[in-house]
N, C-alpha and C positions, 0 to 999 in steps of 0.2 A: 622404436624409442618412444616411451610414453613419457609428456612433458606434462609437470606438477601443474596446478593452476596457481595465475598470478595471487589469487588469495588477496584483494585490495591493493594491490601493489600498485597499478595505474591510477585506481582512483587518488590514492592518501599522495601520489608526485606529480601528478600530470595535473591535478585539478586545484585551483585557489581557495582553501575554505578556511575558517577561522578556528578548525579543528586544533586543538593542543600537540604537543609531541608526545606527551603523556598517553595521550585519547590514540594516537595514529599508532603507539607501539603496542595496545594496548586492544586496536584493530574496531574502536568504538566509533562509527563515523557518523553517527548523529549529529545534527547542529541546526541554530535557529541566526536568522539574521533578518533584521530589516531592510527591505527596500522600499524606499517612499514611504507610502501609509499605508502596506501591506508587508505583516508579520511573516515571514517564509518559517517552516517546521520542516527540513528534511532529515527524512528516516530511513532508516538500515531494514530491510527486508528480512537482510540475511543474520544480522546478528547473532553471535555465535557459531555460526558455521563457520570450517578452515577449507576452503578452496575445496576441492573435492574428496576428502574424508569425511563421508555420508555417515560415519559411525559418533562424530558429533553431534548430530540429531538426537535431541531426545536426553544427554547424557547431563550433568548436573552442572557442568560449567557452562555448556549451553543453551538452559531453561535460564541457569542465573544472569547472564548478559540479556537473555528476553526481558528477565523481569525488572530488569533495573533500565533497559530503555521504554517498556511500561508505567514505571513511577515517572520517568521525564515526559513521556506522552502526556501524563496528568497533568504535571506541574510546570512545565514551560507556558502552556496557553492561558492558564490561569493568571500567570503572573502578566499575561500584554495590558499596557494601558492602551483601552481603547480609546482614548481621547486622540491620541497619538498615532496609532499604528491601529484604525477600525477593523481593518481586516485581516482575518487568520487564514493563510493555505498552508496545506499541510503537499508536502511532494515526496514522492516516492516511487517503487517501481511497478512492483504486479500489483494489478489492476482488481479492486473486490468483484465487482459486475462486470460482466464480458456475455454476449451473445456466440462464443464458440466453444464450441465442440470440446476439441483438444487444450483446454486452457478454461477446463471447469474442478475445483476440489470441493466437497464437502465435509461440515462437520457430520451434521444429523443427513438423515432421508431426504426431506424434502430439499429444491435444489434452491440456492439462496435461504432459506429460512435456516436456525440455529437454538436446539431445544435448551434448555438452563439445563437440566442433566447433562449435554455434552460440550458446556465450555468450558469448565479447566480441562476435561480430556481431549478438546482437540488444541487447546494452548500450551499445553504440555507434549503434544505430538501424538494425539491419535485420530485421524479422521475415519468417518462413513468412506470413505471412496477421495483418488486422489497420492501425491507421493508430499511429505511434510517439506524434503529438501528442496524442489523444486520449485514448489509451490506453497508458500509460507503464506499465503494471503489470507487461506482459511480461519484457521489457529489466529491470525492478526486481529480478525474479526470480531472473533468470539470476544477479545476483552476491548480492542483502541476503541472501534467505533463508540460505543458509550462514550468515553471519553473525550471523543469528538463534539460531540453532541453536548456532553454536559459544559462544555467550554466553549459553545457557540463558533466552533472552525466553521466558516464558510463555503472553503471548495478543496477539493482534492484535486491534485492532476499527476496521473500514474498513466503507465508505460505497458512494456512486455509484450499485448497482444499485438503487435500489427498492424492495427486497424483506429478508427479515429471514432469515438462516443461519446454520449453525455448522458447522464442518468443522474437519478437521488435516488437517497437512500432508502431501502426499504429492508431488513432484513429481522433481527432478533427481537427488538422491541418498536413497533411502529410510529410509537413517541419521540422515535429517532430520527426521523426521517428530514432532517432538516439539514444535510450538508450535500454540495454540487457537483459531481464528478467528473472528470474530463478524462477522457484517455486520449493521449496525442504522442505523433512521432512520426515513426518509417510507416508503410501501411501496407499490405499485399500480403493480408494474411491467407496462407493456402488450404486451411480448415475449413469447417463446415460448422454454418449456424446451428443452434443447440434445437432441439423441436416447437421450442415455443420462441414469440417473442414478449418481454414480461413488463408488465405495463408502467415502471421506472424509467425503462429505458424512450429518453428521449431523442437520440440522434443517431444512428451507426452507418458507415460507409468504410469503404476502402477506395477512395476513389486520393485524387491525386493532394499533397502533403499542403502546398499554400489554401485550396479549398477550403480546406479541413479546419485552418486555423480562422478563417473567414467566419465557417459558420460555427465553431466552438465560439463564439464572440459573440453571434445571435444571444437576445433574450430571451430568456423561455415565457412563451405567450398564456 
């Protein structure tokens, strides 16, 4: 018996967010809220895709929910008063920079780097190497981070790999390179490091889940 995937079903009832009913039948789970005096931006990875019909990839209704949570990438952070709410994180799930192996996608050749002839083709769904549905970070790349950057986000903190890291950005235009990355969660990834390590990345382990969060808390010296 092959069973369908929940398709957001868990997240849009199990979890409290200030998401609309409009937004939840409509399977849009973007949304921004303040805690304290840091702005929260949580983002949909998967936007536009329906649970496991991989034939949504790529097709017109699901470039157009990419690009209309790209205009809100722009325009939520623009609008924070920093007087109020100084700090921007933006959260989400797969992870831009990872040191492994199996949980590397590229747009262009070179690994991490992103040439201007191939950002709308890998935002639109074509990468150098890599599968688009599983791995949406790439394509993510090519257009948010600017956007990050031009809006002054402070730190990311994404998911997926496994494993517990800290890195800045370094990737398309080096003028970017000013937001803080965290990967945090379960950890006991069974992969294998990539051949290098690349000189962004400031912290990686897989050692045990309270550590992790210890030294993601460190300042970077």
């Amino acid at each position: 018996m092959k069973l369908e995937a929940e398709n957001y079903l868990g997240y849009i009832y199990r979890v409290y967010t200030p998401i609309t009913e409009n937004a939840k039948t409509e399977l849009h789970t973007k949304y921004a809220v303040d805690i304290g005096i840091i702005h929260c931006v949580f983002l949909d990875d998967y936007a536009g895709s329906r649970g496991t019909n991989i034939t949504m990839v790529g097709a017109a209704a699901w470039l157009a929910n990419r690009n209309a949570q790209l205009e809100w990438v722009k325009s939520d952070p623009e609008s924070v008063d920093r007087s109020v709410t100084p700090w921007v994180v933006v959260i989400k799930h797969n992870s831009y920079y990872n040191t492994w192996s199996n949980l590397q996608c590229r747009c262009s050749s070179p690994i991490f780097e992103i040439n201007e002839d191939d950002v709308d083709k890998c935002w639109n769904d074509t990468y150098y190497s890599g599968i688009v549905y599983s791995q949406p970070q790439c394509g993510q790349m090519a257009k948010w981070e600017e956007a990050f950057s031009a809006n002054d986000v402070n730190a990311m903190i994404m998911a997926h790999v496994h494993v517990h890291e800290r890195t800045v950005m370094d990737v398309r235009i080096a003028l970017f390179a000013t937001v803080d990355y965290w990967l945090i969660g379960r950890s006991d990834n069974a992969g294998d490091f990539i051949s290098f390590v690349f000189v962004f990345d400031l912290y990686t382990s897989v050692c045990t889940y309270v550590s992790q969060w210890m030294s993601a808390l460190m300042p970077i010296e």
